[in-house]
SERO-4910 file (N, C-alpha, C, O; in steps of 0.05 Angstrom, whole numbers):
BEGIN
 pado doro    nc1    nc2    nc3   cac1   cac2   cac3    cc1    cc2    cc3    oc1    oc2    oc3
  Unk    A   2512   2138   1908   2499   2123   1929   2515   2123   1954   2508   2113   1976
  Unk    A   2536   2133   1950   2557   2132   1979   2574   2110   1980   2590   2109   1998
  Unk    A   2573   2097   1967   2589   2067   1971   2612   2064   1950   2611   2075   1929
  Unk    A   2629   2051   1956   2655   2054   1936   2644   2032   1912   2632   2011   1917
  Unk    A   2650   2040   1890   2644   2018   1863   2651   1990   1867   2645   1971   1852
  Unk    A   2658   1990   1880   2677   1956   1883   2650   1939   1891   2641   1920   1877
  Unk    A   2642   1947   1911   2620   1937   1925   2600   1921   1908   2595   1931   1886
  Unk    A   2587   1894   1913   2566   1886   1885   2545   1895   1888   2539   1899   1912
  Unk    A   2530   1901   1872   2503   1924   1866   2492   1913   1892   2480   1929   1906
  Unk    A   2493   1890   1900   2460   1879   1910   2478   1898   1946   2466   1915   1960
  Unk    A   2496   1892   1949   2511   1906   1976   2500   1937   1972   2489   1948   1991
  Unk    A   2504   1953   1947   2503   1978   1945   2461   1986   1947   2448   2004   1958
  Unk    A   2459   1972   1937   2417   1978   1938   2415   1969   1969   2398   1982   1981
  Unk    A   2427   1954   1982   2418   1948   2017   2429   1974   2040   2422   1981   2063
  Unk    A   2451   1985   2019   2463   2011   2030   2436   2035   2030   2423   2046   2048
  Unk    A   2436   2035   1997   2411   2053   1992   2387   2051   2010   2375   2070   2021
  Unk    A   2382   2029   2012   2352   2023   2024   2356   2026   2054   2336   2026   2069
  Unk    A   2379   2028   2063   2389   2037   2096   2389   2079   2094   2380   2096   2109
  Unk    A   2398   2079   2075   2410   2105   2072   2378   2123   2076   2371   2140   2092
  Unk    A   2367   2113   2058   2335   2124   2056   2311   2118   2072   2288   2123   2064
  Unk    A   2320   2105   2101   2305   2099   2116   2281   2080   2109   2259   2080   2120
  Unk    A   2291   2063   2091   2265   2042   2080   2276   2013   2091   2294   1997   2084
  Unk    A   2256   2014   2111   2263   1982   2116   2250   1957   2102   2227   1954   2095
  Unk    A   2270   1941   2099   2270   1923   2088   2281   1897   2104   2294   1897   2125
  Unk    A   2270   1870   2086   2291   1844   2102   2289   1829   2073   2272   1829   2056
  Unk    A   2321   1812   2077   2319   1790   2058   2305   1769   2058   2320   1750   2065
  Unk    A   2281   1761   2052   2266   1731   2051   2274   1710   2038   2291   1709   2020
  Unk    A   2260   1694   2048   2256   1669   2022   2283   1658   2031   2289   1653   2054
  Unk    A   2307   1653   2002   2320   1627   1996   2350   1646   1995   2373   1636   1996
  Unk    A   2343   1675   1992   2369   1692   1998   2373   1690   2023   2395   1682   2031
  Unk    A   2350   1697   2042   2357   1696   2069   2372   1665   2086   2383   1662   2108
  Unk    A   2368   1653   2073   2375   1628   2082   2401   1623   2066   2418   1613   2079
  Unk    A   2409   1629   2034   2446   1620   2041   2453   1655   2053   2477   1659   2053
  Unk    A   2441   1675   2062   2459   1689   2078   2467   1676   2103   2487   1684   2115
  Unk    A   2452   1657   2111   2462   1650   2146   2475   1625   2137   2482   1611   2156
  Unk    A   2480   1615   2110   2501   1606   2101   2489   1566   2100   2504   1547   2103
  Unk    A   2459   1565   2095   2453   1545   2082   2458   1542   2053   2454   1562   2038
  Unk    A   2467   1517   2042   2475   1514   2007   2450   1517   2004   2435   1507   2021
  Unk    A   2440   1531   1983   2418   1530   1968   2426   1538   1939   2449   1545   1934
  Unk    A   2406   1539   1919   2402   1548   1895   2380   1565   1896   2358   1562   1905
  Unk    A   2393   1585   1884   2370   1613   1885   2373   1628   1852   2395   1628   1842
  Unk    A   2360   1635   1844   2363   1652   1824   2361   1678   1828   2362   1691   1807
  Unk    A   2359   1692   1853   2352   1717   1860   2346   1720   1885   2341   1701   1900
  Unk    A   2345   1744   1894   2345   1759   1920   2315   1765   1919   2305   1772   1898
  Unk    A   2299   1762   1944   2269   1770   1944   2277   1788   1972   2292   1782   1990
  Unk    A   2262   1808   1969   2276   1831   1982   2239   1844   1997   2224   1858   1983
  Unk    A   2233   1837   2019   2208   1841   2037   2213   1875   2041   2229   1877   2060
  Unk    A   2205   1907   2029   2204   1917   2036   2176   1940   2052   2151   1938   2049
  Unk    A   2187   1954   2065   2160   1965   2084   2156   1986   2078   2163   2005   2091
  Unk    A   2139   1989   2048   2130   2009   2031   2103   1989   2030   2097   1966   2038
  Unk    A   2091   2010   2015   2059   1996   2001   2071   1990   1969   2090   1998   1956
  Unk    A   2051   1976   1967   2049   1976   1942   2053   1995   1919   2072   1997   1903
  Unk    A   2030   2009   1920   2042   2036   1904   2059   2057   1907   2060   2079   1896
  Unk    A   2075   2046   1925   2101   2061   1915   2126   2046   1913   2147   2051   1925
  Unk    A   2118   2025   1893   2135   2010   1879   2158   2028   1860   2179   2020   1852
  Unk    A   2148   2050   1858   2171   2053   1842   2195   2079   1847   2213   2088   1833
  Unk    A   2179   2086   1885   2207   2094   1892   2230   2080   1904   2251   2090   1913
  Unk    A   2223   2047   1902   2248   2035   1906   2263   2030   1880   2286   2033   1874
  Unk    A   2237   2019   1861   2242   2015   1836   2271   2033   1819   2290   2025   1807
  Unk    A   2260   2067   1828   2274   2090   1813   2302   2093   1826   2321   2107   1816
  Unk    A   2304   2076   1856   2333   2069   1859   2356   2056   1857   2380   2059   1862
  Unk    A   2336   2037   1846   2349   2004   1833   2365   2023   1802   2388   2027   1794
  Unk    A   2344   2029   1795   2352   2045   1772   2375   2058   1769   2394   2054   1754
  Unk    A   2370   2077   1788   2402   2095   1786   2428   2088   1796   2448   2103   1798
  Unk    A   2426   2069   1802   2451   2045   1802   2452   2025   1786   2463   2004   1793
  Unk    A   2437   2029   1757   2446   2013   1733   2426   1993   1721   2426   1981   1699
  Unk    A   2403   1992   1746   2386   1965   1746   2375   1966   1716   2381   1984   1700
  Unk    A   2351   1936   1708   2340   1938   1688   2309   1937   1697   2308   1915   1706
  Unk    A   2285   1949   1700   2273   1939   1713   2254   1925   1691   2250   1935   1669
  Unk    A   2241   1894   1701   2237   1881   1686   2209   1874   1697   2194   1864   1680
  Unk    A   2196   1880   1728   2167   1888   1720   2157   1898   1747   2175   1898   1764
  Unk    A   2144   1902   1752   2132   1930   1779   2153   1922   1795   2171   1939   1801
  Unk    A   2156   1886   1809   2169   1879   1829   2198   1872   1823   2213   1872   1843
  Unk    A   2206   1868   1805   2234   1844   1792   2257   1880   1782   2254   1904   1776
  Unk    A   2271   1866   1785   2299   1884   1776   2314   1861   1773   2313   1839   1783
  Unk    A   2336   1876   1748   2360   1851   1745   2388   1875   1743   2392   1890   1725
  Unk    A   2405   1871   1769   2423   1893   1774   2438   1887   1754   2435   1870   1736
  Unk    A   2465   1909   1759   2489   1899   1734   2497   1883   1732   2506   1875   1710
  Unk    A   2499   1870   1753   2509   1845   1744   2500   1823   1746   2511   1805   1758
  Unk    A   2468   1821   1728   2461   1797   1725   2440   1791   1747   2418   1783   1738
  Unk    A   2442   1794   1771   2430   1781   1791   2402   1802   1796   2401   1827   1796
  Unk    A   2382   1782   1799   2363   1782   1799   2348   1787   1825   2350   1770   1843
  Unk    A   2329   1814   1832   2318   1823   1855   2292   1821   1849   2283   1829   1828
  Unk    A   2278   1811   1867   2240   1812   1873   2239   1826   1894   2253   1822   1914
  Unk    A   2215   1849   1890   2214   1866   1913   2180   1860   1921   2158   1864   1909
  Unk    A   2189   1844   1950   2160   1848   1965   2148   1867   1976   2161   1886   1985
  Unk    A   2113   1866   1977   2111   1892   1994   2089   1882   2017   2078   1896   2033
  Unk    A   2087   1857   2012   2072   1845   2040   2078   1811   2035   2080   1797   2014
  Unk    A   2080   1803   2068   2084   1779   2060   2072   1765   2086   2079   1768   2109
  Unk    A   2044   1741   2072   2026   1737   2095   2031   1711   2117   2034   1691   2104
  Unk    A   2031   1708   2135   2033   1686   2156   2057   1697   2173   2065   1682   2190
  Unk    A   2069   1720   2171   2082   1734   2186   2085   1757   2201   2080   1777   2188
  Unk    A   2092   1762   2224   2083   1796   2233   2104   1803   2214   2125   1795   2204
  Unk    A   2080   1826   2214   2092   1861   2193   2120   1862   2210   2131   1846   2224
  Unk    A   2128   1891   2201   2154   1898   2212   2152   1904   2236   2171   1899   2251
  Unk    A   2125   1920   2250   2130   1936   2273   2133   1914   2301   2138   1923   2323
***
């Protein structure tokens, strides 16, 4: 994936998803302790700008960096932590 191992998966799939020209943004309750509110999250929900059906060319990347995938949208990386992948999300402009 280009990135040194050290890195934690969820750093290394945001690499991927830059690397492959798929934009994406962090939503929800990840996006909010990234700008460094305390919250409790069980996982990363990850808004990307694919359709739907082609869930599983992000899917098949999660993958080859170890993921488990656990159902069209959900991955649980190596270590544990838990990804939801959006592919529309309403009351907001799209990406463009």
């Amino acid at each position: 994936m280009g990135m040194d191992a050290k890195n934690s998966p969820l750093a290394r799939l945001a690499h991927v998803l830059f690397e492959k020209k798929i934009r994406f943004q962090i939503v929800d309750m990840g996006a909010a302790a990234l700008q460094g509110v305390p919250v409790v999250t069980l996982g990363t929900d990850i808004w990307v700008n694919l359709g739907s059906r082609q869930y599983m060319r992000v899917m098949n990347l999660c993958l080859q960096d170890g993921a488990t995938m656990l159902s069209k949208t959900v991955v649980e990386l190596k270590d544990g932590h838990l990804v939801n992948f959006l592919y529309e999300v309403h009351g907001i402009n799209g990406f463009a």
